[in-house]
C-alpha beads as a LAMMPS data file, in Angstrom:
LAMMPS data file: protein, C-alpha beads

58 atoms
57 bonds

1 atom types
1 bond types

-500.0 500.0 xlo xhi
-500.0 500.0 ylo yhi
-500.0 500.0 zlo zhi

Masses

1 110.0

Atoms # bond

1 1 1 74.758 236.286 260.793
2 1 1 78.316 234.495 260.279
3 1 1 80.832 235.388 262.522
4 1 1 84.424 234.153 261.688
5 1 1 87.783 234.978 263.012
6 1 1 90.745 236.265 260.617
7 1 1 93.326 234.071 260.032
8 1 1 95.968 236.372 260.137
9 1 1 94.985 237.966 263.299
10 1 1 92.053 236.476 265.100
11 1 1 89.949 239.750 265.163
12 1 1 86.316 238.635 264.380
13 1 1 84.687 239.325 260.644
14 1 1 80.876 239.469 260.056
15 1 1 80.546 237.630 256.795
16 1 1 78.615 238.983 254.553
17 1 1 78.893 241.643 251.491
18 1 1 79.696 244.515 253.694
19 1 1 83.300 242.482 254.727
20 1 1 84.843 242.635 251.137
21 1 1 87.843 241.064 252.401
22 1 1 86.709 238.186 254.220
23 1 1 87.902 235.456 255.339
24 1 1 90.347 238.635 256.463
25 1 1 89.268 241.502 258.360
26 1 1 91.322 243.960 256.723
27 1 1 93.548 244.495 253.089
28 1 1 96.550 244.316 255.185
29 1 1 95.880 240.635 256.719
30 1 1 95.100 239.675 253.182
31 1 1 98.411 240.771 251.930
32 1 1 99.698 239.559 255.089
33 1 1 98.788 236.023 254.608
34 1 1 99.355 235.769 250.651
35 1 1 103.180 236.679 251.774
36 1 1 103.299 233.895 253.638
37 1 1 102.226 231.176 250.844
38 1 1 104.611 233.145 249.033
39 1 1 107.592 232.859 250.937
40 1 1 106.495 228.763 251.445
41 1 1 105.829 229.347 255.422
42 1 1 102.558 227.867 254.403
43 1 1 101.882 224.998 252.621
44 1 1 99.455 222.529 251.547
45 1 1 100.794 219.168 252.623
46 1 1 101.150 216.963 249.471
47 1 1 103.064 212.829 248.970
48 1 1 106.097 211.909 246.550
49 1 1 103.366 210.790 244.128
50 1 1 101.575 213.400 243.197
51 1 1 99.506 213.913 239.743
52 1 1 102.267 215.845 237.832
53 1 1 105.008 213.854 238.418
54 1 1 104.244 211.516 235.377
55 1 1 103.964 214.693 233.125
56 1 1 107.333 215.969 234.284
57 1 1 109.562 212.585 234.163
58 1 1 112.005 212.834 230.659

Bonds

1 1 1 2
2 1 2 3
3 1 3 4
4 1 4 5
5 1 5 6
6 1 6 7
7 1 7 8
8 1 8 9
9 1 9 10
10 1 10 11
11 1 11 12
12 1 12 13
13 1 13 14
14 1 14 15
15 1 15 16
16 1 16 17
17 1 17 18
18 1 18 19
19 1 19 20
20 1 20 21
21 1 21 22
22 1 22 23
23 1 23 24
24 1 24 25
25 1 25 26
26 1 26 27
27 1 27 28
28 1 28 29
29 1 29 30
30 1 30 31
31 1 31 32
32 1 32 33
33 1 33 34
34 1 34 35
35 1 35 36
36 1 36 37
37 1 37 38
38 1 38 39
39 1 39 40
40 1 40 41
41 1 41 42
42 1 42 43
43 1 43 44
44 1 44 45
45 1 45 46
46 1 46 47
47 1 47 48
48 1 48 49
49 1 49 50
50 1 50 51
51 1 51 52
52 1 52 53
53 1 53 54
54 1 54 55
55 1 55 56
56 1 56 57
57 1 57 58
Protein backbone atom coordinates (compact mmCIF):
# COMPACT_ATOMS: atom_id res chain seq x y z
CA UNK A 1 0.00 0.00 0.00
CA UNK A 2 0.98 3.74 -1.07
CA UNK A 3 0.84 6.16 1.44
CA UNK A 4 1.18 9.86 0.31
CA UNK A 5 0.61 13.11 2.00
CA UNK A 6 -1.90 15.87 0.49
CA UNK A 7 -0.47 18.69 -0.86
CA UNK A 8 -2.80 21.03 0.32
CA UNK A 9 -2.78 19.90 3.81
CA UNK A 10 -0.34 17.19 4.69
CA UNK A 11 -3.02 14.71 6.04
CA UNK A 12 -1.93 11.23 4.72
CA UNK A 13 -3.94 9.48 1.55
CA UNK A 14 -3.88 5.68 0.92
CA UNK A 15 -3.57 5.53 -2.82
CA UNK A 16 -5.51 3.43 -4.36
CA UNK A 17 -9.22 3.34 -6.00
CA UNK A 18 -10.97 3.82 -2.77
CA UNK A 19 -9.12 7.65 -2.54
CA UNK A 20 -10.95 9.12 -5.66
CA UNK A 21 -9.35 12.31 -5.05
CA UNK A 22 -5.86 11.55 -4.66
CA UNK A 23 -3.08 13.08 -4.75
CA UNK A 24 -5.74 15.14 -2.29
CA UNK A 25 -7.39 13.74 0.59
CA UNK A 26 -10.53 15.46 0.22
CA UNK A 27 -12.80 17.56 -2.75
CA UNK A 28 -12.10 20.58 -0.80
CA UNK A 29 -8.07 20.39 -0.99
CA UNK A 30 -8.61 19.69 -4.63
CA UNK A 31 -10.51 22.83 -5.17
CA UNK A 32 -8.23 24.29 -2.76
CA UNK A 33 -5.15 23.81 -4.73
CA UNK A 34 -6.66 24.36 -8.40
CA UNK A 35 -7.44 28.06 -6.84
CA UNK A 36 -4.17 28.54 -6.31
CA UNK A 37 -2.78 27.77 -10.04
CA UNK A 38 -5.59 29.88 -10.75
CA UNK A 39 -4.87 32.89 -9.02
CA UNK A 40 -0.85 32.31 -10.33
CA UNK A 41 0.38 31.62 -6.51
CA UNK A 42 1.66 28.54 -8.19
CA UNK A 43 3.56 28.20 -11.04
CA UNK A 44 5.61 26.08 -13.15
CA UNK A 45 8.93 27.83 -13.54
CA UNK A 46 9.54 28.42 -17.31
CA UNK A 47 12.82 30.82 -19.42
CA UNK A 48 12.28 33.91 -21.88
CA UNK A 49 12.57 31.31 -24.66
CA UNK A 50 10.04 29.20 -24.47
CA UNK A 51 8.36 27.04 -27.47
CA UNK A 52 5.49 29.53 -28.28
CA UNK A 53 7.21 32.50 -28.47
CA UNK A 54 8.12 31.99 -32.24
CA UNK A 55 4.34 31.30 -32.96
CA UNK A 56 3.30 34.50 -31.23
CA UNK A 57 6.03 37.12 -32.68
CA UNK A 58 4.04 39.48 -35.65
Amino acid sequence: MTIVNCPTCEKEVIWSTQSPYRPFCSKRCQLIDLGEWADEKKVIAGSDDDLMSDYTEN
